[in-house]
N, C-alpha and C positions, 0 to 999 in steps of 0.2 A: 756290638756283637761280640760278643766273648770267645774265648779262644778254647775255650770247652765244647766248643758246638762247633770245633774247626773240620773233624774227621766226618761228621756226620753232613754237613752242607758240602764237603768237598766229593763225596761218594754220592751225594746225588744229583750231584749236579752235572757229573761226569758219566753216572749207570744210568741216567733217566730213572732214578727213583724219585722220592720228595723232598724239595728243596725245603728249610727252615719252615716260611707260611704255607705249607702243607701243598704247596702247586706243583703239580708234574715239570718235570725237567727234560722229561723223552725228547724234547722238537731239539735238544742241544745236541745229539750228533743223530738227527733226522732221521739225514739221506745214509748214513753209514748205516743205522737199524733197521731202515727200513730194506734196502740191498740184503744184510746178513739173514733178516728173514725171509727172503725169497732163499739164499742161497741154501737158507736150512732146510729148505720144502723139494729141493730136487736133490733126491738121498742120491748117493753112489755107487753105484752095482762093483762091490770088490773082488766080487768073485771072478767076472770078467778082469779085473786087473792080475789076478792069480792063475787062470787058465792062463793069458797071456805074457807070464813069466816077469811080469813087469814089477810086484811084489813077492817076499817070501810065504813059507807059509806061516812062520811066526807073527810076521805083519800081520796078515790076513786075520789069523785068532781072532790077535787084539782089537783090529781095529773095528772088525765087523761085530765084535762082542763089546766093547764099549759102545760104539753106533746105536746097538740095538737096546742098551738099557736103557731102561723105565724110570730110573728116580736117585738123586743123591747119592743114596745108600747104597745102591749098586755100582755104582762109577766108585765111591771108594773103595769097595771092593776089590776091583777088577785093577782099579790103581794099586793097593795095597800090596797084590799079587805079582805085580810088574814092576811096582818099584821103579828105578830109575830107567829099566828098559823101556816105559810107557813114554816117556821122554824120548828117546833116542829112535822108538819107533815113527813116533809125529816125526821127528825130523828127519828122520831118514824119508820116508812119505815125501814129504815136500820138499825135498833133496834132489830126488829122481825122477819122481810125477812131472812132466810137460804140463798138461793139461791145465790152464788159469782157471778153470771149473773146480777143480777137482783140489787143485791147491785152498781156492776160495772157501770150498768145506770143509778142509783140515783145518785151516787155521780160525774159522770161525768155532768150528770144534774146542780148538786148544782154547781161544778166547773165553767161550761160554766155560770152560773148566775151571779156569780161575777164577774166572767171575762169582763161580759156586761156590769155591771155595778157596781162601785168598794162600790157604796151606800149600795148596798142593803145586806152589811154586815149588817147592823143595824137590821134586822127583828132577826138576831142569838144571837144580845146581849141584842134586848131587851126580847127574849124569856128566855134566859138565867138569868135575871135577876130577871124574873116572878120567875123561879124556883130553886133559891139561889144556882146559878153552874154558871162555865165557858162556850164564846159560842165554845171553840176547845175541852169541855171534852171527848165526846164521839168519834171524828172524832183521838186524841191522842188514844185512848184505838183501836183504829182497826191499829194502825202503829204496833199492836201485831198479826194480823190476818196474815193466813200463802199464801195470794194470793197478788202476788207483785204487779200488779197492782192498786187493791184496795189500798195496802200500801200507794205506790210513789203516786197516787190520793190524798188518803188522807192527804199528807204529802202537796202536792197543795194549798189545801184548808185549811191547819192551817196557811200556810205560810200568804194567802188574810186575815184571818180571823185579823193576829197579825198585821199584817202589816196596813191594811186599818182600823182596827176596832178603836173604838172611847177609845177603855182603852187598855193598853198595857198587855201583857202576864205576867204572877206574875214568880217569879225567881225558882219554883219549875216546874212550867210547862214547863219553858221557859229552862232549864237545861236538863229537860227529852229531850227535842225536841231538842236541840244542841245535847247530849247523842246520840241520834237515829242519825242525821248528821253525826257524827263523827264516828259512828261503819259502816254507809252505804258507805261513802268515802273510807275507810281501808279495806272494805269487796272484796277479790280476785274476780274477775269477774263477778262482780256487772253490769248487763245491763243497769242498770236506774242511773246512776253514772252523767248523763248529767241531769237529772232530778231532781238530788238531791242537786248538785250544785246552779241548777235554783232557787230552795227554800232559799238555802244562801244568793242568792244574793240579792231575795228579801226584805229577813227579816233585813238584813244587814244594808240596810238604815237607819234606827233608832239608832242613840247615843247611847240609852239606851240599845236595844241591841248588835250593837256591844261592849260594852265595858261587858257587862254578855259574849260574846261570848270569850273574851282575856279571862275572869275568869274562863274559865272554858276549855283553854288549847287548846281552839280552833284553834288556830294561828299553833302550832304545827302539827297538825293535816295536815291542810294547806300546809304546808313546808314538810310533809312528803311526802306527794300523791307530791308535783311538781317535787320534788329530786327522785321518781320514774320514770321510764319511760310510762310516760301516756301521751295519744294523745294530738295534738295541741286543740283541742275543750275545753276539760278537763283543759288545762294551761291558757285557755282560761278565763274560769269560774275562777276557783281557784285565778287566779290574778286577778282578778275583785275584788273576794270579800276582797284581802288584800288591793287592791286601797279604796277601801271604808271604810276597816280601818283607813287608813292615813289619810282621812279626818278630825279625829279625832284627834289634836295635844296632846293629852294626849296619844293617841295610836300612833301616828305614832314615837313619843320618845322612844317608846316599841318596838317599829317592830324588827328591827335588832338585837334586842338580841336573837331572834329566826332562825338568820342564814338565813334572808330572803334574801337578796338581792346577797348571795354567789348565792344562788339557780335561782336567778330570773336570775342572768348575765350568767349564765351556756345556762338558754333557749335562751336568748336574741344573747347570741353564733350561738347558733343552729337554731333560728327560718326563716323561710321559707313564716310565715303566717304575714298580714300587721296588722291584728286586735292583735297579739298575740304581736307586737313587739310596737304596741301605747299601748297598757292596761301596757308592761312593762316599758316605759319609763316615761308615765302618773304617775307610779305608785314610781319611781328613782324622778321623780321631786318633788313627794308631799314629801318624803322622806327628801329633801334641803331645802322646803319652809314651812312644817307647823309645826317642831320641834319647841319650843318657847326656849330653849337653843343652843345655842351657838354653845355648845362643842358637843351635838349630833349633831346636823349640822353636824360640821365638822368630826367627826366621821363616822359618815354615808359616806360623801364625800371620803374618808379615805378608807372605806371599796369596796365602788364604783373603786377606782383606781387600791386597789389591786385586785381585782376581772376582770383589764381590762375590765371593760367599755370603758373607753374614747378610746382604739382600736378599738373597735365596733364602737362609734361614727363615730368613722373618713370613719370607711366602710361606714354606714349609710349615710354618707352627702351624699355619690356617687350613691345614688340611687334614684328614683323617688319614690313620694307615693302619693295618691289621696287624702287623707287626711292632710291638711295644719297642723293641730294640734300634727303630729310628727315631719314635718321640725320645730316646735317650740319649740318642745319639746328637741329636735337633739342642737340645739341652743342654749337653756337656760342650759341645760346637760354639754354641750361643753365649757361653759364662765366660770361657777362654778365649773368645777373639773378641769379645768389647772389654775385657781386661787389658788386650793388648793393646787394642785402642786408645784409650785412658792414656797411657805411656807412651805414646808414638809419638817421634818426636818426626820434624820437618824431613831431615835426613833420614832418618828410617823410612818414611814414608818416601823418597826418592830412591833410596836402595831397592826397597822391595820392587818398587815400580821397573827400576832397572833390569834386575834380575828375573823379572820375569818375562822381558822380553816383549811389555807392552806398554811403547811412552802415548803417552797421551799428554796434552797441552796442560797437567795439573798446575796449580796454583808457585810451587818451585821452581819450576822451568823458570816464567818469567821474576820471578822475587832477586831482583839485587841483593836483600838482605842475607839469603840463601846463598849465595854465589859466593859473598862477600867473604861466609864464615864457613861455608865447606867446603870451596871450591879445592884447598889444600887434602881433604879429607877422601878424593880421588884417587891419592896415591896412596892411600893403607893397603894392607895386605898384599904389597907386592904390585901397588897398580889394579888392583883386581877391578874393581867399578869402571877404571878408564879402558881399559881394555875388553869391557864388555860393551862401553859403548863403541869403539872399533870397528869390534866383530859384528854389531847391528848394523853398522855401514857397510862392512864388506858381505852379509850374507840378509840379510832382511827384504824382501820384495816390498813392503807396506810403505806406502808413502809418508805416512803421520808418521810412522817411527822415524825412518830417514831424516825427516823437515827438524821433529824434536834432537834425535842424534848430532844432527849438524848446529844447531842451537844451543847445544849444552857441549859443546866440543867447541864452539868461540866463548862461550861464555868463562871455561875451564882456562881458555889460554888468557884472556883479558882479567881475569883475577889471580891467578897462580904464575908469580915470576917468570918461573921455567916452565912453564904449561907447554908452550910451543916445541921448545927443546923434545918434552917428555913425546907429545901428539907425532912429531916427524921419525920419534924411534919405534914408534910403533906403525908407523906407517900410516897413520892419519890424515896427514896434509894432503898426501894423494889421493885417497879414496875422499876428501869432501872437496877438493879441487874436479871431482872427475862429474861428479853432481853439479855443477856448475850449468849442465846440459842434458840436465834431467826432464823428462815431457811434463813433470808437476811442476806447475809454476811455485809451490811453497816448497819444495826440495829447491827449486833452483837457488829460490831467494833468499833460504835460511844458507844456503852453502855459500851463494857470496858474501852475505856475511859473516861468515865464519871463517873464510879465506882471507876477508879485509883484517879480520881479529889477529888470523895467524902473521898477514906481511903489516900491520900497522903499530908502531911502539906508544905513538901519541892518546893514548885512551880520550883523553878530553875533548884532543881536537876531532876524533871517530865521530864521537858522541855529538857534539854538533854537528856534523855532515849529515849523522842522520834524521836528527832534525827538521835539518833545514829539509833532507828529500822526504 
């Protein structure tokens, strides 16, 4: 998927226009469109708010004369005329209005304005600047009001405001507003979760914010909701906005340290949907191509394999798609991971397995000759591999990884001098002494031996014991 065709797949898939293979996008903020069109169809009687003192009569003009036009060209107009007071009147409006009705049709008002027309930001920043503020302060302080519609609205129109406006969001606003993102995604049976997305992926576009959005933990976030089971729609969104991290070659060298791409080949297993399975592969290619290192490349690549992908591939060729842009993607996929293959040596092929956080009983595990000749190769980078095996002991629920973790952590101390030394400073010895009393019998039985490894110096005489039992 080419980065030319980034603004037009991102606007539709966020407006409910046409996404790339020409399929409507509306169902992605539903329930949000579907509310805003009811709330459009019960007009406001403002007159009633002006006998009753509760607007001015300036308000009043405005409001009931933009209301009442008929088409584009007259809302510019009437903007043109007003200028940045058309600005200040919406806010003022929904400043002092009670009424959650009544708020619900301004701001779906101001919505649909932008929406027309993505200019007519500028009346918010230049009112805004009249009165030494931001133009998202007030529309941020209602993502506190307790009517979800207004919220997910208002969350609409910071998105236009940041996105399209002429100066960028400052890094305090712009963290409250990922903050808010990141509590609505995690929030259990959130209705507006398609809507909330939509805002991501808007804001996303921007360098500057995605890389405040990695700052602030956002990727995880991410990785959480897909490694959930949430609907195709939702995996939908979410991998969109990781693709539009990758864009970024300073981000896309980050990505995978967040366990993205274990997560991404899990759906791309499972997926059913053609939009769900291009945004993943889209998302696997920019992964090979916008790294400006080397060795992430090939890392990535790496992780790709053990996570079977290229299985999937090979399903994928055997299927038709409308979209040209996945047989390419299927292709360019297909050339660069059996390249990597070719090359892959024992220990790579145990790295990656490592780092991605899923052992399985490969051929390495149990190879002497393996142990023999990389067991030293544990302590590169600062310890990095032995410390991830560790952390898979102190934080993994999965029993096969435990049993394997506990296996390559005797094996580690029985061929590396100071293995033991190194295992007790990280605090190893305790966490596979503690499995010793684990309810799976192959955690219990890999930790005791791996405890015998840690208190036993005799390797030979080990080695017969266990033999003989």
């Amino acid at each position: 998927m080419s980065y030319q065709r980034l603004e037009h797949v991102i606007q539709g898939s966020i407006d409910g226009g046409e996404d790339i293979s020409g399929k409507s996008l509306q169902t992605a903020t539903s329930l949000l469109a579907a509310q805003a069109n009811d709330v459009r169809s019960h007009r406001v009687n403002w007159q009633s708010y002006m006998q009753g003192q509760m607007i001015s009569q300036e308000e009043f003009q405005f409001i009931r004369e933009y209301d009442n036009a008929t088409g584009s060209e007259q809302r510019d107009q009437i903007l043109g005329r007003y200028g940045p007071s058309a600005a200040k009147i919406f806010l003022s409006l929904m400043g002092h209005i009670s009424k959650d009705q009544t708020v619900q049709y301004i701001l779906t008002m101001v919505d649909d304005m932008l929406q027309e027309n993505r200019q007519r930001v500028s009346i918010f920043f230049d009112h805004a600047k009249k009165c030494k503020t931001t133009p998202w302060a007030q529309f941020l302080n209602m993502l506190n009001r307790q009517d979800q519609f207004v919220i997910n609205q208002a969350a609409r129109v910071i998105s236009k405001l940041a996105c399209w406006g002429r100066e960028k969001m400052n890094s305090t606003d712009l963290n409250f507003f990922f903050s808010w993102i990141r509590n609505q995604l995690t929030t259990a049976g959130n209705d507006y979760m398609q809507a909330v997305a939509g805002c991501l992926q808007m804001i996303l576009r921007h360098n500057a914010y995605r890389e405040a959005f990695m700052e602030t933990e956002g990727l995880s976030t991410l990785v959480s909701v897909l490694g959930s089971r949430c609907g195709f729609q939702i995996q939908y969104q979410l991998t969109f906005c990781i693709w539009m991290l990758t864009y970024h070659a300073g981000l896309a060298a980050q990505v995978n340290k967040f366990n993205v791409i274990p997560v991404l080949a899990d759906i791309l297993h499972e997926s059913v949907k053609e939009k769900v399975t291009r945004i993943i592969l889209a998302t696997c290619r920019n992964l090979l191509e916008k790294p400006e290192e080397i060795e992430i490349v090939q890392d990535n690549a790496l992780s790709m394999i053990q996570c079977k992908v290229l299985k999937q591939l090979e399903v994928l060729e055997g299927q038709k798609f409308e979209d040209a842009d996945i047989t390419e993607d299927i292709e360019f996929l297909t050339e660069k991971l059996h390249d990597s293959v070719e090359g892959l040596s024992s220990f790579d092929e145990y790295t990656s397995e490592l780092k991605s956080g899923r052992l399985e009983w490969s051929p390495v595990h149990k190879s002497e000759k393996f142990w023999r000749e990389n067991a030293s190769r544990l302590n590169e980078k600062n310890y990095e591999l032995l410390k991830i095996l560790v952390r898979l002991l102190e934080s993994s629920k999965d029993a096969q990884v435990l049993a394997v973790s506990a296996h390559d952590i005797g094996e580690y101390v029985r061929h590396y001098p100071r293995g033991k030394h190194n295992i007790e400073q990280l605090g190893g010895k305790e966490l596979v002494m503690s499995y010793m009393t684990h309810e799976d019998p192959n955690v219990r039985y890999e930790a005791l031996l791996a405890v015998q490894k840690l208190m036993v110096h005799n390797w030979e005489y080990l080695g017969k014991q266990l033999q003989q039992q």
